[in-house]
Structure formats: structure tokens, C-alpha cells
C-alpha positions as CSV (number, residue, x, y, z in Angstrom):
1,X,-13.8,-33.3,15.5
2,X,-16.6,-31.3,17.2
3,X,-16.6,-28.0,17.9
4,X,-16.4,-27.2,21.9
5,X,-18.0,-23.8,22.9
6,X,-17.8,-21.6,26.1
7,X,-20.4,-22.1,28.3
8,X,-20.5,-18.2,28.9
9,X,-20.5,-15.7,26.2
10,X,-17.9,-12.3,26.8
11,X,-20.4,-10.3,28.4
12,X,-20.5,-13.0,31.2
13,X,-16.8,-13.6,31.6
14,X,-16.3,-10.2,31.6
15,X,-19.0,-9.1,34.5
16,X,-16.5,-12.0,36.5
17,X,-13.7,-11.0,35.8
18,X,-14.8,-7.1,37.2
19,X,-16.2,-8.9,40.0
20,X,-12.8,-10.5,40.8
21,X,-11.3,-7.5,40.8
22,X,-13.5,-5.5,42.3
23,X,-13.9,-7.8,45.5
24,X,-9.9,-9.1,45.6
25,X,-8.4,-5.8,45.6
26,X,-7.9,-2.6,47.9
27,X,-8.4,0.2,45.2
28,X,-9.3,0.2,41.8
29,X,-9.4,2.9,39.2
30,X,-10.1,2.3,35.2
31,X,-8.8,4.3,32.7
32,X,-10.6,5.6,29.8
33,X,-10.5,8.2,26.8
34,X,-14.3,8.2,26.0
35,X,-14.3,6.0,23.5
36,X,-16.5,2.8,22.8
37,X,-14.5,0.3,24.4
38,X,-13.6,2.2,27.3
39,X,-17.1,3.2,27.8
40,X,-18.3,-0.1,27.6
41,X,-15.6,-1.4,30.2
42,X,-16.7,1.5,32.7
43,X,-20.2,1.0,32.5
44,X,-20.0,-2.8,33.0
45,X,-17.8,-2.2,36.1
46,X,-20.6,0.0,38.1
47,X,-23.3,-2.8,37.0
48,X,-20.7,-5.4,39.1
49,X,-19.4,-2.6,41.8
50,X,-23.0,-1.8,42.7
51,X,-23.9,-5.8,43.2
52,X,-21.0,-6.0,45.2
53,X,-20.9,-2.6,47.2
54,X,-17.5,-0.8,45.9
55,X,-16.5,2.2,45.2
56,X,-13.8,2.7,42.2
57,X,-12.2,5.8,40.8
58,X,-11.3,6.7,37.3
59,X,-8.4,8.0,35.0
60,X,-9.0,10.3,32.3
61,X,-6.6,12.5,30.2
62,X,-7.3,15.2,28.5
63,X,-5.7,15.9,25.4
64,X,-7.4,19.3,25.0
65,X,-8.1,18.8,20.8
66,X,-11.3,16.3,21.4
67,X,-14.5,16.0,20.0
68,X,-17.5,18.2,21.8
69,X,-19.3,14.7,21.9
70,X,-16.3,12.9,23.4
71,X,-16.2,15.8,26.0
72,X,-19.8,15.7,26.9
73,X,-19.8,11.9,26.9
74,X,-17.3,12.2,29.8
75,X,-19.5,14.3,31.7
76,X,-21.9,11.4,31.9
77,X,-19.4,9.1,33.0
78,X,-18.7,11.1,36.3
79,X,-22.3,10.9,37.0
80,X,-21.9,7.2,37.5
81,X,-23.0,5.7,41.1
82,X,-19.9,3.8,42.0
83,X,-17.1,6.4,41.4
84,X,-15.6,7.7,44.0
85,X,-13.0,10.2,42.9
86,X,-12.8,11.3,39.0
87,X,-9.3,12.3,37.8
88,X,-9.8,14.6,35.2
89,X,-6.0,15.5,33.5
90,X,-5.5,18.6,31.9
91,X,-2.1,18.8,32.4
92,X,0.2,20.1,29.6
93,X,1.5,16.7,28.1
94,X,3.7,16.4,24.9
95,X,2.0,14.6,22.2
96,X,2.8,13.7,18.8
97,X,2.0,15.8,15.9
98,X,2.1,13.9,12.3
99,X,1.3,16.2,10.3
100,X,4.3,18.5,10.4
101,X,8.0,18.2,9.9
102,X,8.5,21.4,12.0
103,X,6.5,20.7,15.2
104,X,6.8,16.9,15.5
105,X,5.3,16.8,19.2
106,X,2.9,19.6,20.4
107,X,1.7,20.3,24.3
108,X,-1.6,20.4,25.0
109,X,-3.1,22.9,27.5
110,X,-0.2,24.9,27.5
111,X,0.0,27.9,29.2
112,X,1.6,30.0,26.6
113,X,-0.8,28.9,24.3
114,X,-4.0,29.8,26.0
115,X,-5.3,32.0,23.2
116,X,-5.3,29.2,20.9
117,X,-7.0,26.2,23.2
118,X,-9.5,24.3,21.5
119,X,-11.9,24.9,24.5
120,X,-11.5,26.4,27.9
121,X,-9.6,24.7,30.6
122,X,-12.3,22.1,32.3
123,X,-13.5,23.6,35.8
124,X,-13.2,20.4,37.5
125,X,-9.7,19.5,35.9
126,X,-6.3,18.7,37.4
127,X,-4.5,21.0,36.0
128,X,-1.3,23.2,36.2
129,X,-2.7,25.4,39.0
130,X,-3.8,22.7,41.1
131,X,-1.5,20.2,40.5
132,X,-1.0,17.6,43.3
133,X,1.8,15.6,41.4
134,X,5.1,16.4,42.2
135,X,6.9,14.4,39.7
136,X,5.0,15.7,37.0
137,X,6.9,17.9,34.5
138,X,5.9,20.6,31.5
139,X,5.9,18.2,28.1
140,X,6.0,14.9,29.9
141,X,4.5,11.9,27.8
142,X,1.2,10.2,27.8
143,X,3.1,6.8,28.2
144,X,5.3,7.9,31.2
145,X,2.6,9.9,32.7
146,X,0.3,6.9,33.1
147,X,2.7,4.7,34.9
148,X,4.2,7.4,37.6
149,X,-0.1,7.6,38.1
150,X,0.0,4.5,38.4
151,X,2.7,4.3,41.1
152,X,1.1,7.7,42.8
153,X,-1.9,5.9,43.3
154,X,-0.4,3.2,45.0
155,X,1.6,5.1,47.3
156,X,-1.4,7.2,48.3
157,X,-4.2,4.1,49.2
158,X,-1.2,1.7,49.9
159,X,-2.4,-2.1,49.3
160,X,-3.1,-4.2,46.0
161,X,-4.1,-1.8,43.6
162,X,-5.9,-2.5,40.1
163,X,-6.0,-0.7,37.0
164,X,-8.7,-1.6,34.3
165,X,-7.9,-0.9,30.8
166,X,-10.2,-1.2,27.9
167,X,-8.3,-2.5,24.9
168,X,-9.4,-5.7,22.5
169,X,-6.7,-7.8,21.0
170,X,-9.0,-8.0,18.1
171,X,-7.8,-4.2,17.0
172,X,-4.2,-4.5,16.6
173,X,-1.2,-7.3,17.0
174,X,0.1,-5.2,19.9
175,X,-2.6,-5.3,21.8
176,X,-2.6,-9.1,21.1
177,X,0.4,-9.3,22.2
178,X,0.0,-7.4,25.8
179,X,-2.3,-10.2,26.5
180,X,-1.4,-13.4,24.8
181,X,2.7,-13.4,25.2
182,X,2.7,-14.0,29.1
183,X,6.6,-15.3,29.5
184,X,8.6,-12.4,31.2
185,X,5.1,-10.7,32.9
186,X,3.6,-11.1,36.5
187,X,0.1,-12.4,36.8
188,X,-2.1,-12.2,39.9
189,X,-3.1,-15.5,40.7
190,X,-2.1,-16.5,37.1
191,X,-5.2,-14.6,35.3
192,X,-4.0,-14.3,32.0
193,X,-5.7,-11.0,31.5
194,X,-3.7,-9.2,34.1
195,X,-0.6,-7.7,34.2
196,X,1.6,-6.5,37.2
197,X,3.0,-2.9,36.2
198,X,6.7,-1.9,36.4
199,X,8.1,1.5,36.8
200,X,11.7,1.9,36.3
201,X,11.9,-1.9,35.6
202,X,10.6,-2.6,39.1
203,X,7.6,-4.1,40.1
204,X,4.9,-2.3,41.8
205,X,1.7,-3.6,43.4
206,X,-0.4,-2.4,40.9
207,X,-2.1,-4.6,38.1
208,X,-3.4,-3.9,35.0
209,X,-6.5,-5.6,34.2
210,X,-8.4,-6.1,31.0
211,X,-12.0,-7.5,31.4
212,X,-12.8,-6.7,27.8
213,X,-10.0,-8.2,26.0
214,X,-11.7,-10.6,24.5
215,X,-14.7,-9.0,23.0
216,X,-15.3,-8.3,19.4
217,X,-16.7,-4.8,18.2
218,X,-19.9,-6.6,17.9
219,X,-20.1,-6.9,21.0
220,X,-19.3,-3.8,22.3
221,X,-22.4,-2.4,20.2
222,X,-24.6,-5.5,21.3
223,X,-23.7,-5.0,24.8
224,X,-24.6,-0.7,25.1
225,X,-28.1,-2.4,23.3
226,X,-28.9,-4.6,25.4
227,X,-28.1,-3.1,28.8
228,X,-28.9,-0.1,27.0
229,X,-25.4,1.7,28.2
230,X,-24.3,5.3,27.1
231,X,-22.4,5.8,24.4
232,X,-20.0,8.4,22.8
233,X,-22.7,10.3,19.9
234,X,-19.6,10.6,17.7
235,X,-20.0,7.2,16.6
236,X,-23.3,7.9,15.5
237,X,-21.9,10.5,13.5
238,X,-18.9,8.6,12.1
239,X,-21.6,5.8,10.8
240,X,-23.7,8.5,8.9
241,X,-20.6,10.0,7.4
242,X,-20.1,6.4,6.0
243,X,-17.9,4.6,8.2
244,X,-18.7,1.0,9.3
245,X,-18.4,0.5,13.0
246,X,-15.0,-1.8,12.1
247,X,-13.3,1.4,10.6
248,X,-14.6,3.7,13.7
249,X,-11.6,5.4,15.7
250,X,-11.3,7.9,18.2
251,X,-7.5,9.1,18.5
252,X,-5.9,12.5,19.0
253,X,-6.4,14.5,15.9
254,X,-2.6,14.8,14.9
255,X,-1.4,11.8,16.0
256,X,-0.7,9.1,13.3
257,X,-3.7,7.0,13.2
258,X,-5.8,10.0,12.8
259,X,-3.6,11.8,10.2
260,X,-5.0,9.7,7.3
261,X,-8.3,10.9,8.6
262,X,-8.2,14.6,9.4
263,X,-11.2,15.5,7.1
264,X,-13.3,12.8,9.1
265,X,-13.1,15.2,11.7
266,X,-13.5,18.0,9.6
267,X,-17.1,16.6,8.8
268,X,-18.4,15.6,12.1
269,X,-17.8,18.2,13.7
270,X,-16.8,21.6,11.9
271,X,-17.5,23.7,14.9
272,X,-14.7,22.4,16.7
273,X,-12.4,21.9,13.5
274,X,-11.5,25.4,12.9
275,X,-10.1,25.7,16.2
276,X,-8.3,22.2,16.0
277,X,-7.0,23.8,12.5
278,X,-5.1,26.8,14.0
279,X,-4.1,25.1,17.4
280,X,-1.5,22.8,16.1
281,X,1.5,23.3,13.3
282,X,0.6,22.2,9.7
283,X,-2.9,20.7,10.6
284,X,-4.2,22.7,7.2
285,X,-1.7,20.7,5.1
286,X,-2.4,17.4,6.8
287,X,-6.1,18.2,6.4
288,X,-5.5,19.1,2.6
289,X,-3.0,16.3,2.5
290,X,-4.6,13.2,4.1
291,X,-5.6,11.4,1.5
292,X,-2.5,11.8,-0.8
293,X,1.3,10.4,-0.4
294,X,2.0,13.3,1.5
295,X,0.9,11.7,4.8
296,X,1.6,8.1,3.7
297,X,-1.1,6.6,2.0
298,X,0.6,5.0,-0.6
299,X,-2.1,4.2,-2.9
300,X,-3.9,7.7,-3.9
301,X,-2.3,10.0,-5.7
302,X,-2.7,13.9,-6.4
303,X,-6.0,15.7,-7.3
304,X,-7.2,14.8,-10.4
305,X,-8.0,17.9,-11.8
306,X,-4.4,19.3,-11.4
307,X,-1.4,18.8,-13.7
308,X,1.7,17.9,-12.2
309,X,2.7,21.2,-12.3
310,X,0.2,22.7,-10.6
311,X,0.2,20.0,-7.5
312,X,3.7,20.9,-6.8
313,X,3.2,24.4,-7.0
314,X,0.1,24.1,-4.4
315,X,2.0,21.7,-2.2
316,X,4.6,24.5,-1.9
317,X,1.7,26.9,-1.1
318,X,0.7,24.9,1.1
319,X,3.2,24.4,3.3
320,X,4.1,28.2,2.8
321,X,0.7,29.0,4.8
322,X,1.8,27.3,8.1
323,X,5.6,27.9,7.6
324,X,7.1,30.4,5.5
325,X,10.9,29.7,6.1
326,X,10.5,26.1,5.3
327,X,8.5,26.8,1.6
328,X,11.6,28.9,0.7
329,X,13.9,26.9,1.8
330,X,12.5,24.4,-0.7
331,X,12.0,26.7,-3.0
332,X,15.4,27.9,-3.2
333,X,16.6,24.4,-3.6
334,X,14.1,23.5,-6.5
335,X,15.2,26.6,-8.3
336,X,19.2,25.4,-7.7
337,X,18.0,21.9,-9.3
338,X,15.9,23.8,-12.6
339,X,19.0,25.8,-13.1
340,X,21.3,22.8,-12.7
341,X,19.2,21.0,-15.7
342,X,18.8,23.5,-17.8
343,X,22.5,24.4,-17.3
344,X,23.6,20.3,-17.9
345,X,20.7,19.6,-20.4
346,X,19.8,23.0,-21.8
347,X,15.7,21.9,-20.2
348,X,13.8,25.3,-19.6
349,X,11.2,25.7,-16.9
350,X,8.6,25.7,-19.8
351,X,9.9,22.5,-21.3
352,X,10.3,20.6,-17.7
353,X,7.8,17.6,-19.0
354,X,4.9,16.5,-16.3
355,X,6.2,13.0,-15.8
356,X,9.5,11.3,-17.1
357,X,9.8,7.3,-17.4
358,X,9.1,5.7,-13.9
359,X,12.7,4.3,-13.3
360,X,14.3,7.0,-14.7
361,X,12.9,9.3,-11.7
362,X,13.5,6.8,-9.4
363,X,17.0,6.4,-10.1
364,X,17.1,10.2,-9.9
365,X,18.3,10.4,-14.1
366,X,15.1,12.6,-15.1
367,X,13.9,15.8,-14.6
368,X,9.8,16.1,-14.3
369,X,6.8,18.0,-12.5
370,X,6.1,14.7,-10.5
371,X,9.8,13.8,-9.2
372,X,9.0,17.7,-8.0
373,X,5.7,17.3,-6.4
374,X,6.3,13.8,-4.7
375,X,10.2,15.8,-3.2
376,X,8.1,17.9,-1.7
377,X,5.3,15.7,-0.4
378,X,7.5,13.5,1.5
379,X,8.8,16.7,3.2
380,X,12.3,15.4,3.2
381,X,14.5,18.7,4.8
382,X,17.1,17.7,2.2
383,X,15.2,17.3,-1.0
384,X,17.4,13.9,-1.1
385,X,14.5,13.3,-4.2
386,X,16.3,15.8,-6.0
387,X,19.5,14.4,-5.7
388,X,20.5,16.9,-3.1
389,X,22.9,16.0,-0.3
390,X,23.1,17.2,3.4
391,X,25.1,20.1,3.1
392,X,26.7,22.5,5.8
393,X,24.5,25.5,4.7
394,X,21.5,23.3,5.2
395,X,22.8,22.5,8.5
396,X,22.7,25.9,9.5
397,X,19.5,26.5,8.2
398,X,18.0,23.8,10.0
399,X,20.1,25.1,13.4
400,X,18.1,28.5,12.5
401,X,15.0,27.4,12.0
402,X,15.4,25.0,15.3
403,X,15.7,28.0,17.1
404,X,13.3,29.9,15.8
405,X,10.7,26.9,16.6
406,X,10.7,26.2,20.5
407,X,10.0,22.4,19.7
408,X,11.2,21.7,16.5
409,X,12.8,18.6,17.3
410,X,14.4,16.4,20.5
411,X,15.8,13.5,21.6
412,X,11.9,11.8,21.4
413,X,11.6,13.2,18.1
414,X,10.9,9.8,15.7
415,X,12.8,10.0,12.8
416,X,15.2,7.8,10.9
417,X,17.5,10.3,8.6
418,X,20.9,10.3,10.1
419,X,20.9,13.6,9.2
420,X,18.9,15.2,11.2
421,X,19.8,12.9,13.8
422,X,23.2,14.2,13.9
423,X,21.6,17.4,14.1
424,X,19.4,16.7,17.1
425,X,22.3,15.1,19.4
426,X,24.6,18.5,18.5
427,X,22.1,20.9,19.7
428,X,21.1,19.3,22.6
């Protein structure tokens, strides 16, 4: 059977589907985070609103940890024809932090915090002193903040409203998904590339648009050459330091996409990466850490150059540099398990071996620097690794140190050990 083909390519269908929008509906704002696709999407959408005389606006939050390129790449973007009004958010928003058991969620452009900012609070911004959103509170979430937005807007222009977002389902099976599986979502005029928006599972005349969707990263880069677009320099940057443009990201630097790739940042820009380093909880050890177990990735192991022995002993370190309490509370309860095995088995510190029979460890039968060094890396509160159980002194201790860190955990902390679970509901 032959092979049918479009007669339009995704630059075309895309410059239509703007147009739709653009021409069918009241208001319109896009959101974007100054990345590629974003970008891309933006640009694209002042080609079609100057053919067809509109004005649109534009969403962008702030997360206050960005790139200096990403920052001055949004600069350009206000300079566009088309855009009416520019929503720059620099509001203090709760967002996740992977990289540390003891600050799971940090708040960007927080007031108390103001020493410690990555850069100064954007002149132009929304922010806490001029904020026009009532609704909004101290720690809210990305994710709810950008549907009570969307619901503000509306209210304030009234009619159909339209929000452009620039994701491809080519980058993950979620974002597939927000496109493809149309059973239980509202269409306008049965586009499957729109979405009508709920907010507290009720429809709102607002619809999410995505005139992108479609497009491969090739063509993202084809497109900004050929209509010669602007372009975030950071991926520039992320090419010469070896990254194809398949493996380019541009995510929050704690978050957990960018956790396995906290040195990237590190290289690109190490102007802005000592400040990121000191603005958020255990950054150092995820930047140390990000290419070992200790922040997931499975496959790499410890430094080479270091014995067992000597990894644990610089894990502990290192986590002793952002949080002293927590490095002796493990320390404490490696000590209780040396003294239980030499006590049971008669094993000195000097005679604890560097690795013990796979299984063994595993089933928790064997004493060895590794079962050590990977007990800490996972950062279990625990030390379940080391056969310890949740005890009611450990409790406390967690209680203490809960206290002592403002956001230590909460109800939207993500974790699945029961324990601390339990712990989190009796302290709220």
C-alpha cells in the first residue's frame, strides 16, 4: 500500500491553526518558560497576529533560579509587535526540590530569603508588592497557579478566551496523552489540539491550545533557521558542552528532570551557579551526586578512585555540609550497627571488608563499606539498609528536626514510606 502524505508540512498547519485562534477568539495569551518550543510557538504567533491585526498577551513565571540566557531571551520576547500586556510572575511559588530529603519543596522569590536570591527581583515583575491576584497565596503551586490565571483572565476580558501552550507529544507519553486521549475532554469545534480548561472540576471558557504539538525537535531548529526566529543562547551552549539537541532541557534546576544534570548547569553557566548552589537545600550534594545512585541513576556507580570506605565517609561529609543534624543522625545510627556486628560477630571497624557477596547485602546478612555507602546514598531517614526499624526516638528526632526546618515536609511532600507519612499527617 502506498504511502499518503500531508499536503502541508507542520510549519503550515501550525501558522493555521494560530490563525484560527487568533481570529475565533476574544483574548488570547500564550504561555512560555523561554525555552525552545515555547519560543518557537510565540514567535510563530506574532508572524500570524500581525497578518491578521491582533493583539495577544503572554504568561511567564518566574522561577527565580534561571539561566542569565533564559532571562535575557525573555527580554526579547516582550519586545515583540503583537503583545499587548506581558505577565511577568515573580511571585513566591512552592517548587520542588530533588535534591534534598530535608527541604523537599523550596519558594522562590521569597521574602525572607532576599539575601540569598539568585538575581534581583525583575523591575517589571508581578510580584508580592504589586500583586493584583487576590487568590494567590505564599507557597502556592506552579500547577494550581496556572489554572486560577487562567480563570482570572477570563473573568477580567469576559468572552472565549484561548491559552497557547508549547508542548510536543514527541517529548514524553504525557504529553501524548494531553493530546491524543480526547474521551472525557471538551474540544472547540472538535479541534483535537484544543482543550477546554476546568477549575475545580468545572468548565470555564478558556481553551488550551497547542499549535505545535505536532512538530519534531527538528523542526523547531529548522523553523528559527529559516524564518530566522530568536532563540534561547543556552542551547548553543548545551550543544558545545556536548549535548545533542534531542538531550537539550531547560527545567528548574532542582526539580527532578534537572537533578541528574545539575553539573550541566554548572558548566554553562558558572556565574550564576554559585548563587543557585547556596539558594536552595543540598544543591552541593545533588551537584556532587548527580551522576551516582544517590539521585537515581541506577547505572553509575561511585568515583572510581575511592574505596568503598572512603565514598561513604564523603557521602556523610557531604551531606554534613548542608545539614549537620541529619549527618549525625546517621552517623549515630552507623556507629549503633558497627557496634552491633562486632558485638554479634566479633567484626572490628578495621576488618569491616569493602564489599560482601551481592545477595548477602541485599538480604541485609552482611556487613560491608558498600551496604554503608549505598544506606546512605539513598538518604533513607531510617537506615532501613541497615536493618534498622522506625523507632519512637527517631520519631522524635524527625519531629525536632521538622521544626527546626520551616518546610521540611507537608501534605504535598512526595514520598512513599509509611513512615514518614504517619509522621507528616500527625504534625499537621
Amino acid at each position: 500500500m502506498a504511502k499518503k502524505y500531508l499536503e502541508k508540512d507542520v510549519l503550515q498547519a501550525s501558522l493555521e491553526r494560530l490563525e484560527i485562534i487568533l481570529t475565533e477568539f476574544d483574548n488570547v495569551y500564550l504561555s512560555v518558560s523561554g525555552g525552545k518550543d515555547s519560543s518557537v510557538m510565540v514567535q510563530l504567533a506574532n508572524i500570524v497576529a500581525k497578518k491578521v491585526n491582533k493583539k495577544f498577551d503572554v504568561l511567564f513565571i518566574d522561577l527565580e533560579a534561571q539561566y542569565k540566557h533564559t532571562v535575557d531571551h525573555i527580554e526579547e520576547m516582550k519586545k515583540l509587535s503583537q503583545i499587548r500586556d506581558f505577565y511577568h510572575i515573580a511571585l513566591p511559588m512552592a517548587l520542588r526540590n530533588a535534591v534534598s530529603v530535608l527541604q523537599p519543596k523550596w519558594i522562590c522569590w521569597e521574602e525572607e530569603s532576599k539575601d540569598l536570591w539568585v538575581r534581583p527581583l525583575p523591575k517589571d515583575s508581578i510580584n508580592i508588592h504589586n500583586n493584583p491576584f487576590k487568590w494567590f497565596k505564599k507557597g502556592e503551586e506552579f500547577e494550581d497557579f496556572i489554572v486560577q490565571f487562567a480563570d482570572w483572565y477570563q473573568k477580567k476580558y469576559k468572552g472565549k478566551v484561548a491559552c497557547g501552550i508549547g508542548i510536543r507529544t514527541d517529548e514524553s507519553i504525557n504529553r501524548f496523552r494531553t493530546i491524543a486521549f480526547q474521551e472525557h475532554k471538551i474540544k472547540y469545534k472538535n479541534y483535537n489540539w484544543t482543550t477546554k480548561i476546568k477549575v475545580n472540576e468545572k468548565h470555564i471558557d478558556v481553551y488550551n491550545f497547542y499549535p505545535i504539538y505536532d512538530w519534531k525537535v527538528d523542526d523547531i531548529w529548522g523553523a528559527v533557521s529559516k524564518l530566522d526566529l530568536k532563540f534561547n543562547y543556552i542551547y548553543e551552549l548545551m550543544y558545545k558542552n556536548g549535548l545533542s539537541i534531542f538531550e537539550q532541557r531547560l527545567c528548574q534546576p532542582y526539580g527532578d528532570d534537572q537533578r541528574n544534570g545539575l553539573n550541566q548547569f554548572k558548566a554553562l553557566e558558572y556565574e550564576t551557579w554559585g548563587k543557585v548552589l547556596n539558594r536552595v537545600n543540598g544543591v552541593n550534594f545533588g551537584n556532587i551526586y548527580c551522576k551516582t545512585t544517590a539521585l537515581g541513576n541506577i547505572k553509575s556507580s561511585k568515583p572510581e578512585f575511592m574505596s568503598w570506605e572512603e565514598y561513604a565517609v564523603f557521602l556523610l561529609e557531604s551531606i554534613g555540609i548542608y545539614n549537620r543534624d541529619l549527618m549525625l543522625h546517621y552517623y549515630r545510627k552507623i556507629k549503633k550497627f558497627m557496634i552491633w556486628y562486632k558485638n554479634k560477630y566479633g567484626v572490628q571497624i578495621k576488618d569491616i571488608p569493602e564489599t560482601a557477596e551481592c545477595k548477602l547485602e541485599n538480604q541485609k546478612k552482611a556487613i560491608s563499606w558498600r551496604r554503608i555507602a549505598r544506606a546512605i546514598e539513598k538518604n533513607d531517614f531510617y537506615l532501613r539498609r541497615l536493618s534498622f526499624g522506625q523507632t519512637k526516638s527517631d520519631d522524635n528526632e524527625l519531629q525536632r528536626l521538622i521544626h527546626k526546618w520551616d518546610n521540611l515536609l507537608n501534605r504535598n511532600t512526595k514520598t512513599d514510606d509509611k513512615g514518614l507519612i504517619k509522621i507528616i499527617e500527625n504534625q499537621i
